[in-house]
NUBA-534054 format. One record per residue: x, y, z negated of N, C-alpha, C in turn. Coordinates in steps of 0.001 Angstrom, whole numbers, plus 524288, in hexadecimal, padded with zeros to 5 digits. Atoms other than C-alpha are relative to their C-alpha. Example, Ala and Ser with C-alpha at 12.3 -4.5 7.8 and 13.67 -1.06 7.14 Angstrom:
8037A7FB5A800008300C7EE6C7E18880384804B080000
7FCCC7FB5A8003C835667FBDC7E41C7FCFE804427FD26
***
This chain:
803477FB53800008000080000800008036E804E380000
7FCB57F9EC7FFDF8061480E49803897FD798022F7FC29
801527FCED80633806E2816D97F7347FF6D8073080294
7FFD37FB5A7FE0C8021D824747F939803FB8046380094
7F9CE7FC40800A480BE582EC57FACD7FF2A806427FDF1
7FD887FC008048E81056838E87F1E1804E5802A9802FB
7FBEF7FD267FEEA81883844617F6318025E802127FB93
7FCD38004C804318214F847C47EAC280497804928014A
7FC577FC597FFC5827D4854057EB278035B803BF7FB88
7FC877FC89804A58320685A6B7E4138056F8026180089
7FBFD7FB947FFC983C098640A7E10B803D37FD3A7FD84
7FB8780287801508497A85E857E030800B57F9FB80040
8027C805EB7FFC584A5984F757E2B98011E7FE687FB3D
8008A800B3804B2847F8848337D8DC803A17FBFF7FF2A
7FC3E8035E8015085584841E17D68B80589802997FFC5
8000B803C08063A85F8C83FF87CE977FC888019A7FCDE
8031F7FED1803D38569883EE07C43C802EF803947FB8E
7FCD97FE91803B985DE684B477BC347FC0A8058B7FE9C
805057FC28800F785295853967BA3F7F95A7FF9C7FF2E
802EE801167FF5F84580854247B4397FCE0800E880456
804E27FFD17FAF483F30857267C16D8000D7FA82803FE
7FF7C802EE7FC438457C84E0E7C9737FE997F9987FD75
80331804888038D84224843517BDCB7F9CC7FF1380168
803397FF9D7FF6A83523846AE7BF257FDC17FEE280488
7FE3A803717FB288354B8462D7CD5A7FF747F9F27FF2C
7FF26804987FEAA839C7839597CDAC7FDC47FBE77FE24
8027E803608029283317832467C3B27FA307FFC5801E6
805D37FF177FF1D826338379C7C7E17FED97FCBB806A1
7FFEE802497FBAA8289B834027D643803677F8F87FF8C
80036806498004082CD9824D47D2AC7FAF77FEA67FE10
80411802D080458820A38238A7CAC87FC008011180590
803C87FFA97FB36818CE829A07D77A800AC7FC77803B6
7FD07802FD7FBE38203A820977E1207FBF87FB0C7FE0C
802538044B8017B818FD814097D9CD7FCCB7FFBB8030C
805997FFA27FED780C3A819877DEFF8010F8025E80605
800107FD417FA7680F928215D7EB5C803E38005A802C8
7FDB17FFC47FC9C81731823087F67A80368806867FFB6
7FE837FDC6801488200382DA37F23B804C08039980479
7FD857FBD97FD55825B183AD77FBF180171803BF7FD33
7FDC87FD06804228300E840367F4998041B8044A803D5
7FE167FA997FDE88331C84E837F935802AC8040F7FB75
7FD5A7FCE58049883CB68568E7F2B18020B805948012B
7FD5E7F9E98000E841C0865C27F2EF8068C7FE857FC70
7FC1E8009B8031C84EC6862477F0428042D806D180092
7FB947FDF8802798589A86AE47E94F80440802938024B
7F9FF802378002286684867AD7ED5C801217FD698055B
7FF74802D17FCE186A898622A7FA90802407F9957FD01
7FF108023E801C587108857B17F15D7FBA07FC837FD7C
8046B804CC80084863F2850FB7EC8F7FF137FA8F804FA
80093803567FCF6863F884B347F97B801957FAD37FF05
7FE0E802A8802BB86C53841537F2CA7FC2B7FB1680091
8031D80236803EA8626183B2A7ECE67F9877FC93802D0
805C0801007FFF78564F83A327F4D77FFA47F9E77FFE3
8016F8068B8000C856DD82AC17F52D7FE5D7FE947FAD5
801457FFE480371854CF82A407E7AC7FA6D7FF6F7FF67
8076D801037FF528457582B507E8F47FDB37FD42802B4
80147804967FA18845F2822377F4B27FC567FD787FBD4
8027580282801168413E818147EBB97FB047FFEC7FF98
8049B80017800348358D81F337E8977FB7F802C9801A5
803977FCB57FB598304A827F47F33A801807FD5C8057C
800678016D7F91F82B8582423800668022C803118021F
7FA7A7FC917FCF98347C82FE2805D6802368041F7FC93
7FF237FAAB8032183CFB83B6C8005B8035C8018380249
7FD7D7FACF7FC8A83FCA847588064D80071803867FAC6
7FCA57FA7780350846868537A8015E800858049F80394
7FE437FA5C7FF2984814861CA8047C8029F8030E7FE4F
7FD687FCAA8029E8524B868C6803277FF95805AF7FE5A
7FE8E7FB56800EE8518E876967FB4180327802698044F
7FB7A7FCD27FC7D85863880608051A801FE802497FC35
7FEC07FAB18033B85FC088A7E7FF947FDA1803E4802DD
801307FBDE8007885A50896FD7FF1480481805437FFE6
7FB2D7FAA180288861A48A5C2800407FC96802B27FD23
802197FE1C8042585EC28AE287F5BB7FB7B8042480111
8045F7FC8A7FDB28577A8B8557FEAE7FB057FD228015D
8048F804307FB8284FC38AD57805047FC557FED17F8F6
80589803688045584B4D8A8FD7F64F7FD1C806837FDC4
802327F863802A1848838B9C47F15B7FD0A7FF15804E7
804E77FDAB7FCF883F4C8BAFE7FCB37FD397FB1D800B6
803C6804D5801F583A3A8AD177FA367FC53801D77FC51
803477FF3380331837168AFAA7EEAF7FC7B8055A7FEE8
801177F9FA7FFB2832DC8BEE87EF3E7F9C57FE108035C
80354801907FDF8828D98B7D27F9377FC0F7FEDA7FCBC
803718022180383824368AF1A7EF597FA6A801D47FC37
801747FC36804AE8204E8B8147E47E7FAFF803F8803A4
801AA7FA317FC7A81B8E8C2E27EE7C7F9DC7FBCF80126
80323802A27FC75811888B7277F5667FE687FBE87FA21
80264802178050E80E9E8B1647E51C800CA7F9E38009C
7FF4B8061C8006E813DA8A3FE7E9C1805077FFC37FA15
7FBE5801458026281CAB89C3F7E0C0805E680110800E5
7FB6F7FEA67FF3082AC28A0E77E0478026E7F9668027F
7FB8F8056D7FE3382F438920A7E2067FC777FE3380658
80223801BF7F8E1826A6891797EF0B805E5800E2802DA
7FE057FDAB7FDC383131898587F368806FD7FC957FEA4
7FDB4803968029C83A7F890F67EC198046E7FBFE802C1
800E8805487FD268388C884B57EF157FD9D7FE4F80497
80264802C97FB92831C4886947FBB48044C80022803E1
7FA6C801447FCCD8394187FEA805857FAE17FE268049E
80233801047F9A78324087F35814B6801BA7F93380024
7FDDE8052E7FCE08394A87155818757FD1F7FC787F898
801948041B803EB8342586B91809FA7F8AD7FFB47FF0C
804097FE497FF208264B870B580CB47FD837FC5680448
800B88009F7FA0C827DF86AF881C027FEF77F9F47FDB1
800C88061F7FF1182BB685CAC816257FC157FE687FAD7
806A3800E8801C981DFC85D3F80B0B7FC9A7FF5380368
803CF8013D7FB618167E85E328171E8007E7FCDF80383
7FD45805CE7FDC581E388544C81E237FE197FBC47FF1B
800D38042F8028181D3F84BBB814A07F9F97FD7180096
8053F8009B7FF4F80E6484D45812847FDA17FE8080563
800C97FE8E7FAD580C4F84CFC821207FF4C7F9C57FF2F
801F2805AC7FD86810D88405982390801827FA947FC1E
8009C803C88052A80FEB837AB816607FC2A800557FE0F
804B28020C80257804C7832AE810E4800D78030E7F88C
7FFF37FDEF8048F8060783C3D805817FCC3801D07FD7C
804097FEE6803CB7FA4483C457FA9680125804337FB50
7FECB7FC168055D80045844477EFDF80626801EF800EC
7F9D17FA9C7FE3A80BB58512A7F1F57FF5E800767F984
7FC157FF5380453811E8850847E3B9804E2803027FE62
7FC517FDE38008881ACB85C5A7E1C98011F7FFDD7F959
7FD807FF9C804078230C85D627D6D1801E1806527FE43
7FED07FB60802558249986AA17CFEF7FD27804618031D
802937FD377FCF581C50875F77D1E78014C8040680317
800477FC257F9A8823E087EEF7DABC801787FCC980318
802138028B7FBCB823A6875587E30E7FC3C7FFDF80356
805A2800BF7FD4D81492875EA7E40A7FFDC801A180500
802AC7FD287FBE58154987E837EFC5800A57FB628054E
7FF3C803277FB5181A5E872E67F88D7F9B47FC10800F4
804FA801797FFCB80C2C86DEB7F6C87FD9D802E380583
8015F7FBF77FB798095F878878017A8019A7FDE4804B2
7FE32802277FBFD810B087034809CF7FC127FB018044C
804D78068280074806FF8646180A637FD82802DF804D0
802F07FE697FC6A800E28644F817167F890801567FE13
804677FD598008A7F3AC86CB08182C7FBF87FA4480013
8062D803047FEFD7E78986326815DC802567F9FC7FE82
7FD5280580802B27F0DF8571A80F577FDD97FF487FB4C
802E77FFF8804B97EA5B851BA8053E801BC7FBA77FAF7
7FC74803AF804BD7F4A784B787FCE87FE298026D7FB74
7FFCD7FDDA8032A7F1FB84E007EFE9805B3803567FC58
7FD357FD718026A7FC76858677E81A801AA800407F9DE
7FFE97FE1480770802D1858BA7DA2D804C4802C680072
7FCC37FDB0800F580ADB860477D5488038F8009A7FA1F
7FAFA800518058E816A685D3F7C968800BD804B47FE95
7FCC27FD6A8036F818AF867347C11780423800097FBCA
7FC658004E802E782561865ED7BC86802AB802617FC56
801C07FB91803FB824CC871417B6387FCD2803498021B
8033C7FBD37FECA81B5B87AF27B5DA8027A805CE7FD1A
7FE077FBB27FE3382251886A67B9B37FDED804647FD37
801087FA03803E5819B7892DA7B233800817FE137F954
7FEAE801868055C81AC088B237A55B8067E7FE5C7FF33
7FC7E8008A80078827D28873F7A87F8053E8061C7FE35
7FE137FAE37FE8582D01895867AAC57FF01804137FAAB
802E87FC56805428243A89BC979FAB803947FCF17FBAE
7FBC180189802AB82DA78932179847804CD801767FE08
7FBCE7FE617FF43838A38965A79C8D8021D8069F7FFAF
7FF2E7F9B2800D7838588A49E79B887FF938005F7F977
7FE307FE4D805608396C8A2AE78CBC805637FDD87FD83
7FB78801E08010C8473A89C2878EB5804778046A80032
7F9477FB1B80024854B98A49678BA6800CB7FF4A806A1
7FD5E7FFAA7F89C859EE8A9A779A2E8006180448800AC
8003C7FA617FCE285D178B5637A07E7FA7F8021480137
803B17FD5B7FE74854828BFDB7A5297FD207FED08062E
8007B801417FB3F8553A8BAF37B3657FE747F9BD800A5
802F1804D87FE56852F78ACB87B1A17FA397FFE57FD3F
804937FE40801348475B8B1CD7A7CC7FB3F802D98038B
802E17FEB17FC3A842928B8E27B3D97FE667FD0E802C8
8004D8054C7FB6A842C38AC5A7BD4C7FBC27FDAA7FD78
8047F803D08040083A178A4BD7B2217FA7D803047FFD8
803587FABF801AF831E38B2397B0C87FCA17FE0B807F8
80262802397FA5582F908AEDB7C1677FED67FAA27FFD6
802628042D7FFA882E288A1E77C0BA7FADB7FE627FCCB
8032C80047800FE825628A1FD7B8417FB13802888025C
802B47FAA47FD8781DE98ADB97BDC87FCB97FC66805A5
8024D8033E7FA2381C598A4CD7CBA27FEBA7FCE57FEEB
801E38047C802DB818C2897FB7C4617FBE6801D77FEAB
804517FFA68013980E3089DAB7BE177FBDE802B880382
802FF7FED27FB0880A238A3D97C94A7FCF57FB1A8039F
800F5802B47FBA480A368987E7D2B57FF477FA1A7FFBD
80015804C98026080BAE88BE67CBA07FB0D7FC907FEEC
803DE801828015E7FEFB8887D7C7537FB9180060807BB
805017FEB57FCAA7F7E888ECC7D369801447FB23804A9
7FDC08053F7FC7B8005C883007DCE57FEED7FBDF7FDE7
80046803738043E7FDC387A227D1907FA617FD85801DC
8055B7FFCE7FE807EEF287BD17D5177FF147FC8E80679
80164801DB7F98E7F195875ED7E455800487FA447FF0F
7FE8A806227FF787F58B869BD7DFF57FAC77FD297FDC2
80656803E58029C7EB3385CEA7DB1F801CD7FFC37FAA8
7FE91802D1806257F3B3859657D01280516804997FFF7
7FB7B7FD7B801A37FE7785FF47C7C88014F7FC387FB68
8007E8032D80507806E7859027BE348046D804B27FD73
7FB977FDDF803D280E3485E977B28B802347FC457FD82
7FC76802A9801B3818E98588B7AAC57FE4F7FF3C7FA01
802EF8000A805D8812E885B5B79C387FA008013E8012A
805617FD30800D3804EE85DB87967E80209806297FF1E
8022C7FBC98032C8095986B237931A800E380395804DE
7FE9E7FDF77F97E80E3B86EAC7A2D57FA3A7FFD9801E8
80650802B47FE267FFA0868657A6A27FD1D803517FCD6
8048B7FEAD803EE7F8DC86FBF79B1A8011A8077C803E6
7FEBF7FB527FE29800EF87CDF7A0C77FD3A800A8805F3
8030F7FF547FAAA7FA2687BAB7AEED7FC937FF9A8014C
803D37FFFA801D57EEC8877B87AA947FCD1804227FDDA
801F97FABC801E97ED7E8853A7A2B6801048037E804D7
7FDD07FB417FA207F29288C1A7AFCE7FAAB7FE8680459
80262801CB7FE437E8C5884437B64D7FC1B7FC3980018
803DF805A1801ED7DD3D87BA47B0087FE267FAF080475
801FA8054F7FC147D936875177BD0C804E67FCA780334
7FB53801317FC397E7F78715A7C09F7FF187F9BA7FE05
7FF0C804B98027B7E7BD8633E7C027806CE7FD707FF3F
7FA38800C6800E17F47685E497B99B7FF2B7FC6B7FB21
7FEFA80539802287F932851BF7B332805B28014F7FD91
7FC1680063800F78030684F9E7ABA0804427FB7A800ED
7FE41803947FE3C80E5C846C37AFC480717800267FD17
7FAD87FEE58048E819C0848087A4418064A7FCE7801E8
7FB848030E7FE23827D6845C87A7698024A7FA967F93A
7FED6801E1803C382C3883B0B79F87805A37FBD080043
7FA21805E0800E08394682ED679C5E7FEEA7FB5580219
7FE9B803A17FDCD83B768249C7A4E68038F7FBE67FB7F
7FD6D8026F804AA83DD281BCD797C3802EA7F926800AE
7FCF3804857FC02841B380ED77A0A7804A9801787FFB6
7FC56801767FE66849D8813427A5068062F803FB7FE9C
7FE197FE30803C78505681E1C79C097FFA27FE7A7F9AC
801008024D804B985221819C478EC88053F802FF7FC1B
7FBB77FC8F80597859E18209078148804FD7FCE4802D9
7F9E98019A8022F868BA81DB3781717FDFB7FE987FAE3
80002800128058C86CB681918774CC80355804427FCC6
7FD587F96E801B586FAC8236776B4B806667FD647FEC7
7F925801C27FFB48805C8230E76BE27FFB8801B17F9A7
7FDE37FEF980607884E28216E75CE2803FB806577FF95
7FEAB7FB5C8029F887EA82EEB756837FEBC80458806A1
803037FE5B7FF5C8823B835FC761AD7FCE9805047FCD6
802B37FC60801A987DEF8442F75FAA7FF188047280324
800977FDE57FC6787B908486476CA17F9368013A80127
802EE7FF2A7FCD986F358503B77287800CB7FFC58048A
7FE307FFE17F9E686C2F84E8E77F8F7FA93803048010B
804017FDED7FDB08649C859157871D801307FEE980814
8009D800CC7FBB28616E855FC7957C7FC8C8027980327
806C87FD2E7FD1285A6F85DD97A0BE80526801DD804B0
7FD417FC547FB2585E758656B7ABF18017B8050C7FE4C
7FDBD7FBD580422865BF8708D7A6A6800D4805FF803D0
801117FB807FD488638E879657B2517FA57802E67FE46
804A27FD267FF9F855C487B747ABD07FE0E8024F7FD24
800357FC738037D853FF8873A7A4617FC8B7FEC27F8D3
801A58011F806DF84B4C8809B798C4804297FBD37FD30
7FABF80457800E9855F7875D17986E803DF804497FD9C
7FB267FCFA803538600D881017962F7FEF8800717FA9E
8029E7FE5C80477858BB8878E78BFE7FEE07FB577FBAA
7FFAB8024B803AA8568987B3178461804827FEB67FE0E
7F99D801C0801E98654B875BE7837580139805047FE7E
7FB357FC6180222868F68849F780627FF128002E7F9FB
8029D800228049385FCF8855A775D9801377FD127FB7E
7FD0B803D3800AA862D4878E87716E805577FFB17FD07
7FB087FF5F8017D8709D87A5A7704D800518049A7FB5C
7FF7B7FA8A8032C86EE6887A9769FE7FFD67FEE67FB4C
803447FE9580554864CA8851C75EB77FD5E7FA107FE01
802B3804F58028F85FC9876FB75D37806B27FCA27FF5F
7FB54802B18024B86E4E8701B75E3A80273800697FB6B
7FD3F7FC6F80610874C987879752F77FC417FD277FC43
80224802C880377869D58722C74C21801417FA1E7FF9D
7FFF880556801BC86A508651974E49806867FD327FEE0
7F858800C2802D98793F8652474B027FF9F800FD7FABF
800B18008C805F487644868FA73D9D7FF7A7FBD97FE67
8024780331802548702585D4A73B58804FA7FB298011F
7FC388039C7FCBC879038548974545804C48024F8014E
7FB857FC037FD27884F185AE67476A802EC7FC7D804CD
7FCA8804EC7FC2A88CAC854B5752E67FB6B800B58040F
80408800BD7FBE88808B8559275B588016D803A180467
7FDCC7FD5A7FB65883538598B769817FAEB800BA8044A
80273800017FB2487A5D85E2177604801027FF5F80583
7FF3A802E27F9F187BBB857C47821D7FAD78023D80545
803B47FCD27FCA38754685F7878D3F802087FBAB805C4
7FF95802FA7FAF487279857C4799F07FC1C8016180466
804407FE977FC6A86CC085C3E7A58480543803B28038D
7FE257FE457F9118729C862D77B58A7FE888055D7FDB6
800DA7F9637FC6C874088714E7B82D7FF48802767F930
800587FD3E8033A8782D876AA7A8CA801F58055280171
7FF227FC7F7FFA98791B883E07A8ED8042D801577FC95
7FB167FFDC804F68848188CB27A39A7FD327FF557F928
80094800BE8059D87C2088F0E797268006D7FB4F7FC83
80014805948007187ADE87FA9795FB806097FE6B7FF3C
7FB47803DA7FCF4887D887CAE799E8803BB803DB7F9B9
7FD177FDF48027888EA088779790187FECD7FC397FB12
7FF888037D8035A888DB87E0C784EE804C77FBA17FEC8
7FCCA8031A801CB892B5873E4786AF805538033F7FEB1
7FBC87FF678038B89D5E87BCB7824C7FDF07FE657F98A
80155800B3805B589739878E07751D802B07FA147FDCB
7FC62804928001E89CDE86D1376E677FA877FB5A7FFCB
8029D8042B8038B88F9C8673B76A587FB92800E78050F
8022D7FD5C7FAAC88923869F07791F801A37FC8C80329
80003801687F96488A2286151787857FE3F802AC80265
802E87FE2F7FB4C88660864EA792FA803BA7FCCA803FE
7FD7C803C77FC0D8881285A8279D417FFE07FFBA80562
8001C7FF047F9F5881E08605C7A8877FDAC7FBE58024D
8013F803E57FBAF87CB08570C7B48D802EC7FB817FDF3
7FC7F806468006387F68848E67B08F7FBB27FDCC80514
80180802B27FD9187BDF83CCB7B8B77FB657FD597FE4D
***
């Protein structure tokens, strides 16, 4: 029996597994693969992901990729100046890429495709792509939700200029987020309290919750190493609430728990630390290990 097909799109491919998105990604699309015939389209990054695309072979019926161009800096100021001026989303502009637009409609065209599954909501706009009068059904992952994410983040330590960026992002999120949110059949969020937030933005949005969670198979504890008095923090350390917790952290909760334990050390793990991150390990009682394998 042919399994219906699922288009599956997303930002960045979803491999090596060294990030919660691309985790997410991947787990979500093996568990879809059981049931459907799986078209895995990606906005990649990096000419260097290319690497990789076999990796999903196993569990999509095809996977394509698009490469990000680069952009010049004039070309993105009157991008975006557009944006704002015409009340679209700043990441239309973004993330819109013509040739990743061309192969959504491709795809849809000539695959038996029942359900367009994007992943993260500035993405949504590639929904626009879907040929006119196709009647696949649409969801849409919120991997984060962008005006709660932002309204967040503008109460983290930072400059005046990356406080401004958060001050816009937020500003266009709450603008545009919800009202794209509305095109789709389904929406999922990651918590009840992401689902409860779009819900108040929007009572008739239908949205499920679909929680990231541990692959306990096939991850399992180490054993604790005798005398042992290591923390371990882990994340992607390019991402501004990630900073803010390890600085914090280090600052005002470690000093404490050395009182009690002295000898106790923090082990920071996670790609792309920043200098503030990175100046920690001069400390004696501090790592920072950066990108492991």
């Amino acid at each position: 029996m042919t399994k219906p097909g699922v288009l599956y799109i997303t930002y960045g491919y979803p491999w090596p597994l060294n990030s919660g998105m691309r985790l997410r990604d991947y787990h979500l699309i093996r568990a879809i693969s059981s049931r459907f015939a799986v078209s895995l389209l990606s906005l990649m990054e990096r000419p260097e992901e290319a690497q990789y695309l076999e990796a999903l072979h196993p569990y999509c019926a095809s996977v394509d990729a698009v490469l990000a161009e680069r952009r010049s800096k004039t070309h993105r100021v009157v991008g975006l100046t557009g944006c704002v001026l015409r009340n679209r989303p700043v990441q239309t502009h973004m993330l819109g890429y013509p040739a990743m637009s061309a192969k959504v409609r491709e795809i849809a065209e000539k695959q038996d495709v029942r359900i367009a599954q994007i992943e993260h909501s500035y993405m949504a706009h590639f929904a626009e792509a879907l040929p006119p009068g196709h009647r696949c059904r649409t969801i849409l992952d919120f991997q984060d939700v962008g005006f709660v994410q932002y309204r967040r983040m503008l109460g983290l330590r930072g400059s005046l200029v990356r406080k401004a960026r958060y001050l816009l992002e937020w500003w266009s999120a709450n603008r545009w987020e919800i009202r794209y949110a509305q095109q789709f059949d389904q929406c999922l969020a990651v918590s009840p309290d992401d689902a409860q937030a779009l819900r108040r933005a929007s009572p008739d949005l239908a949205v499920a919750v679909v929680d990231n969670g541990v692959d306990t198979d096939d991850l399992r504890p180490l054993p604790e190493a005798p005398g042992s008095r290591d923390l371990l923090f882990v994340g992607t350390m390019s991402y501004m609430p990630n900073i803010d917790a390890v600085l914090y952290f280090a600052r005002c909760i470690l000093p404490l728990i050395q009182r009690r334990i002295p000898g106790t050390r923090l082990v920071v793990v996670g790609k792309s630390p920043p200098e503030s991150i990175r100046r920690l390990a001069s400390r004696s009682d501090v790592v920072v290990t950066g990108s492991v394998p």
